[in-house]
C-alpha positions as CSV (number, residue, x, y, z in Angstrom):
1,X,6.0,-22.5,-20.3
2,X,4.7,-22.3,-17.1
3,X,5.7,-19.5,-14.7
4,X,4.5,-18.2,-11.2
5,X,3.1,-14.7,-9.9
6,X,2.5,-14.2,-6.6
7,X,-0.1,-12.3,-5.2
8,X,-0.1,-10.0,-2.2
9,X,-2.7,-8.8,0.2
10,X,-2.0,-7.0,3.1
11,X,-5.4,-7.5,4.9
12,X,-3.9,-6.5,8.5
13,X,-0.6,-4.7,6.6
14,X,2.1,-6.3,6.2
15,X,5.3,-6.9,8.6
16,X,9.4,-9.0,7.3
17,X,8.2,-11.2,10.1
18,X,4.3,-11.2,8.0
19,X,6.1,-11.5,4.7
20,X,7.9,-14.7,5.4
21,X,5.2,-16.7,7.3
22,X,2.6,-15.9,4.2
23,X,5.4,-17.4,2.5
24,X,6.8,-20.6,4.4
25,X,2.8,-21.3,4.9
26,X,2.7,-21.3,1.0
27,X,5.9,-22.8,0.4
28,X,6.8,-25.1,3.3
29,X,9.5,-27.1,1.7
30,X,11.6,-23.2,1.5
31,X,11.9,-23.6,5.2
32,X,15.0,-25.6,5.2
33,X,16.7,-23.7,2.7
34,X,15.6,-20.4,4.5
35,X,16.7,-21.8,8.0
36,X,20.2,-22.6,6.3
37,X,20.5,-19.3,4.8
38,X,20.1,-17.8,8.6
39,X,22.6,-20.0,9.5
40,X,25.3,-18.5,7.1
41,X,23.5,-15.3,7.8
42,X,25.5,-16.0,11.4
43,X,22.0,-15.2,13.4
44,X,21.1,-18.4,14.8
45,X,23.9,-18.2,17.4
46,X,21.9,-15.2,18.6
47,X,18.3,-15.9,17.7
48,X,16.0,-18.8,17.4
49,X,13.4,-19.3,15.0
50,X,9.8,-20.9,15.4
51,X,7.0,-21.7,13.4
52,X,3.7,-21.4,15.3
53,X,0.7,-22.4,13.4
54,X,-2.6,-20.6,15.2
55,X,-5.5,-18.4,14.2
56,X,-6.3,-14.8,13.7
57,X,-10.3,-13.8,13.5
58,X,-10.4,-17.8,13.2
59,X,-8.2,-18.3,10.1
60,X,-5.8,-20.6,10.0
61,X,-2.6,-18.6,10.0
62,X,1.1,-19.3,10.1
63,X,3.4,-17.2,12.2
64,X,6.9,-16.9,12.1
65,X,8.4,-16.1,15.5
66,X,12.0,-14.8,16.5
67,X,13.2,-15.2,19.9
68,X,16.7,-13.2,21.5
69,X,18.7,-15.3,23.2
70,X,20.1,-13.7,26.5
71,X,23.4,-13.6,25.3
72,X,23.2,-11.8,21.8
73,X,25.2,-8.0,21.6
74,X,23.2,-5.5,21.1
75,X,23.7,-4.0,17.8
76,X,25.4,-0.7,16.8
77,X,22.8,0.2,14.7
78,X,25.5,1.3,11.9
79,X,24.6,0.6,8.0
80,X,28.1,0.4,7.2
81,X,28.7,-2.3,10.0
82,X,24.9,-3.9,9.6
83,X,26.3,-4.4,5.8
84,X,29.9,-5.6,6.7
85,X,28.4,-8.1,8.7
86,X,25.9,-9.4,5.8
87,X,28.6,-8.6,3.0
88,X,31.2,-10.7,5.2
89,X,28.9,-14.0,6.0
90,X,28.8,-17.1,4.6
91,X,25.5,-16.4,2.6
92,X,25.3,-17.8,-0.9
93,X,25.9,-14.6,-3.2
94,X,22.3,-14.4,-4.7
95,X,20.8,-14.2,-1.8
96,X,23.7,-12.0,0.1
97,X,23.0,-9.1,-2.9
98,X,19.2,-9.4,-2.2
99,X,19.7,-9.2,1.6
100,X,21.9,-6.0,0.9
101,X,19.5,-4.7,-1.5
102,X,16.8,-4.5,0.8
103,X,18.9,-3.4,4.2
104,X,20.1,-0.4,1.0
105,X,16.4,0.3,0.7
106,X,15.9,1.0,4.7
107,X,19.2,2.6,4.5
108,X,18.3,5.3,1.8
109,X,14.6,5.8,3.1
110,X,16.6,6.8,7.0
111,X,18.8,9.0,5.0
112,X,16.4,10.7,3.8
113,X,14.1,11.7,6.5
114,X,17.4,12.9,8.4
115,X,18.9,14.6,5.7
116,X,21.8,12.1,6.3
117,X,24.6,11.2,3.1
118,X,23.6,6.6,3.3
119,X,27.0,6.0,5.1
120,X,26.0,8.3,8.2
121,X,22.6,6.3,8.9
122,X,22.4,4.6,12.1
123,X,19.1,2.4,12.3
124,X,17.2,2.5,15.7
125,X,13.5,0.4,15.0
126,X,15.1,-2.1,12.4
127,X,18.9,-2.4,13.8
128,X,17.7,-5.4,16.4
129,X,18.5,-9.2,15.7
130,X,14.6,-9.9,14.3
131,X,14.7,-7.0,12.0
132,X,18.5,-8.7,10.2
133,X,16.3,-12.0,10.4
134,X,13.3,-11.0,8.6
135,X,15.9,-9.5,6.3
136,X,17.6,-12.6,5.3
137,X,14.9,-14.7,5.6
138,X,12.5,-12.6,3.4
139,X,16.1,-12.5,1.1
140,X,16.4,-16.4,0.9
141,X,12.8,-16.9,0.3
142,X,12.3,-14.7,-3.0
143,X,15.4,-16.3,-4.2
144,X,14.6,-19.7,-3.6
145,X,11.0,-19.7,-4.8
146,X,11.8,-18.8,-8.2
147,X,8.9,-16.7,-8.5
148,X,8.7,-14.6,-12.1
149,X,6.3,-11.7,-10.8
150,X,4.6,-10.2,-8.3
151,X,1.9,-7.5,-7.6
152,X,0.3,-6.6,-4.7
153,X,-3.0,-5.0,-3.1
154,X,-3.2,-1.5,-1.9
155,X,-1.2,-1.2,1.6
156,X,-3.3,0.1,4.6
157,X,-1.5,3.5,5.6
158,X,-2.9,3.1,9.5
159,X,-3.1,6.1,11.6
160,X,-2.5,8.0,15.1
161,X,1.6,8.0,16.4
162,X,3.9,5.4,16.7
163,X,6.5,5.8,19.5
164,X,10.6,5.8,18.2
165,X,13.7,7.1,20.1
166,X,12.7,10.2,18.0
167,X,9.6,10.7,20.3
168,X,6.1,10.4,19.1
169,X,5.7,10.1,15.4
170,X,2.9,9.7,13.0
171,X,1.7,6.6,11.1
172,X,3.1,5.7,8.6
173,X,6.1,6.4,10.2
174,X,8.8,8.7,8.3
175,X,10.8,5.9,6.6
176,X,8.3,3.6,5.9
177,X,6.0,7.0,4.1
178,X,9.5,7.3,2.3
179,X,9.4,3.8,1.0
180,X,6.1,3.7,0.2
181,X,5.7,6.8,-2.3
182,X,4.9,5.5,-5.6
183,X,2.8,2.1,-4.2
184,X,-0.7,2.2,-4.0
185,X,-2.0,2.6,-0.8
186,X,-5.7,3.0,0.9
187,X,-6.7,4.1,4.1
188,X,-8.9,1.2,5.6
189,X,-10.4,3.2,8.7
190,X,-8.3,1.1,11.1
191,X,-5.5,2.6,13.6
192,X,-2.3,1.9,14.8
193,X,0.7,1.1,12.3
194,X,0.2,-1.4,9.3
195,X,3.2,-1.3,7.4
196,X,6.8,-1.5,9.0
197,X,9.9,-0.4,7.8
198,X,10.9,-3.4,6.8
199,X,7.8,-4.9,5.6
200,X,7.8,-1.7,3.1
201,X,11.4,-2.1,1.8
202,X,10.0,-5.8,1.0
203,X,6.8,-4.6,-1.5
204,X,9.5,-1.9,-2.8
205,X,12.0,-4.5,-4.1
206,X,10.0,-6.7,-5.2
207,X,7.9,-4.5,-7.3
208,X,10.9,-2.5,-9.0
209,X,13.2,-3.1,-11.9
210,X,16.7,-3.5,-11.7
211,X,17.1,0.6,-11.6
212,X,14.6,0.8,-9.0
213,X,11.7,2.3,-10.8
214,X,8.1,1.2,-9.7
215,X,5.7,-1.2,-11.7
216,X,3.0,-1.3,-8.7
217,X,0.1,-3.3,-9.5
218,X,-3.1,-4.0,-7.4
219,X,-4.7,-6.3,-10.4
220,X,-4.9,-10.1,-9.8
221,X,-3.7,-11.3,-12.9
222,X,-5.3,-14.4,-14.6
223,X,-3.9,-17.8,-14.4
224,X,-4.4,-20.9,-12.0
225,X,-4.3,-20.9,-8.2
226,X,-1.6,-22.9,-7.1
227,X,-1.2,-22.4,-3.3
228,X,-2.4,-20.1,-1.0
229,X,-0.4,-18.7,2.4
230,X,-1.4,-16.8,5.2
231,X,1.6,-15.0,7.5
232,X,-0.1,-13.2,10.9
233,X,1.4,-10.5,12.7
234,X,1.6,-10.4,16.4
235,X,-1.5,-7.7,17.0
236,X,-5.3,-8.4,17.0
237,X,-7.4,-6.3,14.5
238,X,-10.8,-6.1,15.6
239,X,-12.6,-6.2,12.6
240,X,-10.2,-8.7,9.9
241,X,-7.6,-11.0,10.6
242,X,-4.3,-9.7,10.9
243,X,-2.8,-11.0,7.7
244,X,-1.1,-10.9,4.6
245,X,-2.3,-13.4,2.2
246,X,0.1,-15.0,-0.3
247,X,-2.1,-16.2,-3.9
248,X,0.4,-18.3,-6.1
249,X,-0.8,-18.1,-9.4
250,X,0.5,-20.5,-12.5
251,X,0.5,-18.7,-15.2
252,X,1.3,-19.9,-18.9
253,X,2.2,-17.3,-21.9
254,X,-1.1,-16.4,-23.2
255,X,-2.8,-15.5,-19.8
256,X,0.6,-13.3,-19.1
257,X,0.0,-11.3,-22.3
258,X,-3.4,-11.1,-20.9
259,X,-2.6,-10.2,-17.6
260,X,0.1,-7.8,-18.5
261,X,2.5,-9.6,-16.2
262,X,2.4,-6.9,-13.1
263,X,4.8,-7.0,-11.1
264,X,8.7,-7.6,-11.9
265,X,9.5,-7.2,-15.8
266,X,6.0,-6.3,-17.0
267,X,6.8,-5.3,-20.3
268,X,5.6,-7.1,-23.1
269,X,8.4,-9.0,-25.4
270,X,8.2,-9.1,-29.1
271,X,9.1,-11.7,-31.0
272,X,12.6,-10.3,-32.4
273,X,13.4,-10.7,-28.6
274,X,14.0,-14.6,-28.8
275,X,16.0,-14.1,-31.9
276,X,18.4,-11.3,-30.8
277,X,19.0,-13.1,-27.9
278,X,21.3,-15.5,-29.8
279,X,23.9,-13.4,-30.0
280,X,25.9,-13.0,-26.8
281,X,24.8,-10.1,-23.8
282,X,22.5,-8.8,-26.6
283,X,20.0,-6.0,-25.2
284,X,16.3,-7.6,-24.6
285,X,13.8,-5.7,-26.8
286,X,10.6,-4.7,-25.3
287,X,7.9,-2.9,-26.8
288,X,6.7,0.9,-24.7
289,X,5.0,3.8,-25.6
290,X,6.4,7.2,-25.9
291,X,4.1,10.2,-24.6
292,X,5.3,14.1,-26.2
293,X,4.2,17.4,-25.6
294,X,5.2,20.6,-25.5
295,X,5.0,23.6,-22.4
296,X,5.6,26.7,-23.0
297,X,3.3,28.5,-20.2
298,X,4.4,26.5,-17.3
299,X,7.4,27.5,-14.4
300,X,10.8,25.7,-14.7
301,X,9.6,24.8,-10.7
302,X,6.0,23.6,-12.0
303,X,7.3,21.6,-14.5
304,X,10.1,20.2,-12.6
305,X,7.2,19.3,-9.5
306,X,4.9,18.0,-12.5
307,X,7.6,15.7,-13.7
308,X,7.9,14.3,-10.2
309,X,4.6,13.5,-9.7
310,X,4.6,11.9,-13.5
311,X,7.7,9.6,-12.9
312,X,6.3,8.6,-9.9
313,X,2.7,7.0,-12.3
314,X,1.8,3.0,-12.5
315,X,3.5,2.0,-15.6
316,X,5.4,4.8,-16.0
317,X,9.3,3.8,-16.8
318,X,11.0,7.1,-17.8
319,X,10.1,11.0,-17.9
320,X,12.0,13.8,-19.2
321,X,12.3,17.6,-20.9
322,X,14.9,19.5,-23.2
323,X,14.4,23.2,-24.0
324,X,13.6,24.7,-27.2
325,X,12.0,27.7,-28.9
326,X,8.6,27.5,-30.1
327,X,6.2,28.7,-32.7
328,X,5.6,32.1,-31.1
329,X,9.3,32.6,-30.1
330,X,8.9,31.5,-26.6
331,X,11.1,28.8,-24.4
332,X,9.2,25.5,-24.6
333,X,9.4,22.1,-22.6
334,X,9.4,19.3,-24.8
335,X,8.6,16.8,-22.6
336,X,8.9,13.1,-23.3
337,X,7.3,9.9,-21.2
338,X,8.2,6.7,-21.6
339,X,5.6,4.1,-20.2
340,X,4.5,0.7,-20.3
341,X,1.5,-0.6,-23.5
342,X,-0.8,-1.1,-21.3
343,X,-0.4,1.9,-18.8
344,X,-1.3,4.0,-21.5
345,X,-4.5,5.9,-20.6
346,X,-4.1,6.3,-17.4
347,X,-0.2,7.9,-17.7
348,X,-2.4,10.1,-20.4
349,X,-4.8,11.2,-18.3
350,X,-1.7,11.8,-15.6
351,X,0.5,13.9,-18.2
352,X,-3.2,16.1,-18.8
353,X,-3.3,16.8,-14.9
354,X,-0.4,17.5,-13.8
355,X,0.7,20.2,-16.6
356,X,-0.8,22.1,-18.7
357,X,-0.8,20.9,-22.2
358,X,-3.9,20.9,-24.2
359,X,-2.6,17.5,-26.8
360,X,-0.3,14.5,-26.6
361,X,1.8,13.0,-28.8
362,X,1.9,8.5,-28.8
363,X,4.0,6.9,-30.6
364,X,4.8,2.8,-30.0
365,X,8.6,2.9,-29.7
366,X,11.3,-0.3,-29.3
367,X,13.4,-0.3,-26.2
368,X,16.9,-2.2,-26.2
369,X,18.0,-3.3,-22.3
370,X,21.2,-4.5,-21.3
371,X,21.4,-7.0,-18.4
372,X,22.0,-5.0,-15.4
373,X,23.3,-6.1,-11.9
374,X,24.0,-4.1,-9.0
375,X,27.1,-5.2,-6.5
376,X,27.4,-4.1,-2.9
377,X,31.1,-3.3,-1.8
378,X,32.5,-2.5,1.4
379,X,36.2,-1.2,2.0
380,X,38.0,0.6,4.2
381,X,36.3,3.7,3.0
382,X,33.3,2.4,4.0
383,X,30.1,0.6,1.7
384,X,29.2,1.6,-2.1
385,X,27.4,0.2,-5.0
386,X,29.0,-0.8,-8.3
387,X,26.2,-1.1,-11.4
388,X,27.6,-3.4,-14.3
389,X,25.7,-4.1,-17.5
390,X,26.6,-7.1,-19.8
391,X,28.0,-5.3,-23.0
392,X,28.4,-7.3,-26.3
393,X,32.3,-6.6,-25.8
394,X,32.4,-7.3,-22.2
395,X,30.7,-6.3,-18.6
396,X,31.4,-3.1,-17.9
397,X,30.7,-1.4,-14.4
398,X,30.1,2.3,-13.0
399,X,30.0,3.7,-9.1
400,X,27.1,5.2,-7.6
401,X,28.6,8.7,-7.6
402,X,26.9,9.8,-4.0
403,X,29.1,6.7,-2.7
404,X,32.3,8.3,-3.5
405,X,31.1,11.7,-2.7
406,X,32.8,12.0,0.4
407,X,36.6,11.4,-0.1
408,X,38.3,15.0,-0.9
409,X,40.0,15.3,-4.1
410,X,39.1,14.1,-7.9
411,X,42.2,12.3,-8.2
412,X,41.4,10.3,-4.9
413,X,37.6,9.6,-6.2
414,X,38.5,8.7,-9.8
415,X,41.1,6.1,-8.2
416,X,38.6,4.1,-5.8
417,X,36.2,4.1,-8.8
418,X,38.6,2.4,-10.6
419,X,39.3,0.3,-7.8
420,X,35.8,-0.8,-7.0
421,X,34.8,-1.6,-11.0
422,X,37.4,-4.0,-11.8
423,X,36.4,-7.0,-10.3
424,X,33.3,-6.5,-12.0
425,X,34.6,-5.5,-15.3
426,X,35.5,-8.2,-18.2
């Protein structure tokens, strides 16, 4: 079976507006289903959309250009109100829950850097029209291309200040530094900003798993070159064209063993996996590695910061401690790292630097997934997510607990949990 993996290189960095040219210039036939997406979006009556082929550094680039009509509202700015409006359109549902996923990802990178709970964020840089546009559109086009996995090239972090209704700020800006900690990222000598907000949020889906941990990859796999796209931003670089370059690569299922398949469900399948799967929402199996050691002459803060730093490893799915008593009667971490097969030296080599243990235990383990899905909800008390996972007996579903933080009273919480599960649950 044939499948595709697409290929990211953020030559000038990489923009929503960057993102979906590189992609329309590789996939022109998405453009009608993207420009009918935006229409259900609702942001045609306030936008229009253009396609401007041109050069940058005298490559033939493709840009894709958003224009505010004189009459559009300004926005509010609100994520509860920017997510009512997507929740509440006429999108198709696939691509709705990715266009909420990603406006979630810019949501939880503001709260962050204002010490905000999610439902208090008010956007400023990515609350105009062309920011919901390059949303939607970057939404539409990874549902509609069908594409199996991605990776990309280090992101350029650009340097100097970048000017917000917070005053001067540095590059990389504080939410787009938010949603780039895990990703690989080089620093090309080149200044102004590189990576937007949005343009971040974009590499962040698309190279997490359905619980939002990272699988970042800067290896072009092997396979065939199918197509090739090139999105330009609006700036001149003086040195390389301002670009992100889109390789589609066919691959079939010996060169993704090969490869490793970076990008979106990396890990390799054994072949119980096709047999289990016979039976009715029965758990994928995949094949990882378990890392152990023990720490007994480390900090609870050291190894809690060490742990951080771990989880936060290429290839590294899961990382954990419980407390015990060892040899010499002392409190010890045993510490426990799930990873992926072929991330295994360099998690090792991770786990040997960032504590202090001396040996490692690795053993090949089986893992057992559910299906997961996440839902996005929004009620009178305001948005939350709903997680359900396809149990042999039925879906069941559980609320994010920070969305439901707010209301006073257990009784009150337990209720609108119930509430918000049900139409998930079977």
């Amino acid at each position: 079976m044939v499948k595709k993996h697409i290929y990211l290189e953020p030559v000038g960095g990489i923009a929503g507006d960057m993102f979906v040219a590189a992609m329309l210039d590789a996939f022109p036939a998405l453009n009608e289903s993207c420009q009918r997406d935006l229409s259900d979006a609702g942001l045609l009556q306030h936008v229009s959309i253009e396609r401007q082929t041109g050069h940058s550094q005298s490559l033939a680039v493709l840009r894709f250009v958003v224009t505010l009509n004189s009459h559009a509202p300004e926005h509010t700015g609100s994520y509860a109100q920017l997510q009512r409006l997507l929740a509440s359109s006429q999108l198709g549902e696939k691509v709705r829950q990715r266009a909420l996923s990603l406006l979630q990802l810019l949501a939880q990178a503001e709260a962050h850097v204002h010490g905000v709970p999610i439902a208090d964020v008010h956007f400023h840089e990515i609350a105009d029209w062309d920011s919901l546009v390059d949303i939607v559109a970057a939404a539409s086009i990874i549902e509609h291309s069908a594409i199996h996995s991605w990776s990309c090239a280090p992101l350029p972090l650009g340097s100097g200040l970048v000017s917000t209704q917070h005053g001067q700020l540095p590059i990389p800006a504080p939410a787009t530094a938010y949603l780039l900690n895990g990703l690989s990222v080089v620093d090309d000598g080149l200044p102004g900003e590189r990576v937007t907000p949005t343009g971040a949020a974009i590499i962040r889906y698309l190279l997490s798993d359905d619980d939002g941990r990272l699988s970042p990859s800067v290896q072009r796999p092997a396979g065939r070159l199918h197509a090739v796209g090139c999105g330009a931003g609006q700036r001149n670089l003086p040195d390389r064209p301002n670009i992100v370059r889109c390789s589609v690569i066919e691959q079939t299922a010996v060169s993704e063993v090969h490869a490793c398949r970076p990008g979106i469900d990396p890990l390799i399948s054994t072949p119980a996996e096709a047999l289990h799967n016979d039976q009715p929402n029965a758990p994928s199996i995949k094949q990882v590695v378990q890392i152990g050691f023990d720490i007994d002459d480390m900090t609870p803060e050291e190894i809690s910061v060490a742990l951080n730093h771990i989880r936060a490893g290429v290839g590294v799915l899961d990382a954990n401690f419980v407390l015990g008593v060892s040899k010499k009667g002392r409190a010890v971490f045993i510490v426990s790292v799930l990873c992926k097969p072929d991330a295994v030296d360099s998690v090792s080599a991770l786990c040997f630097t960032e504590t202090s243990t001396l040996g490692l235990r690795v053993l090949p383990i089986e893992r057992r997934v559910l299906e997961r899905h996440m839902h996005s909800v929004v009620d009178e008390y305001g948005p939350a997510n709903v997680k359900s996972a396809e149990r042999p007996e039925g879906t069941t579903s559980k609320v994010e607990s920070d969305d439901i933080s707010a209301i006073p009273g257990l009784h009150a919480r337990r209720l609108r949990a119930q509430q918000l599960r049900e139409p998930f649950e079977t």
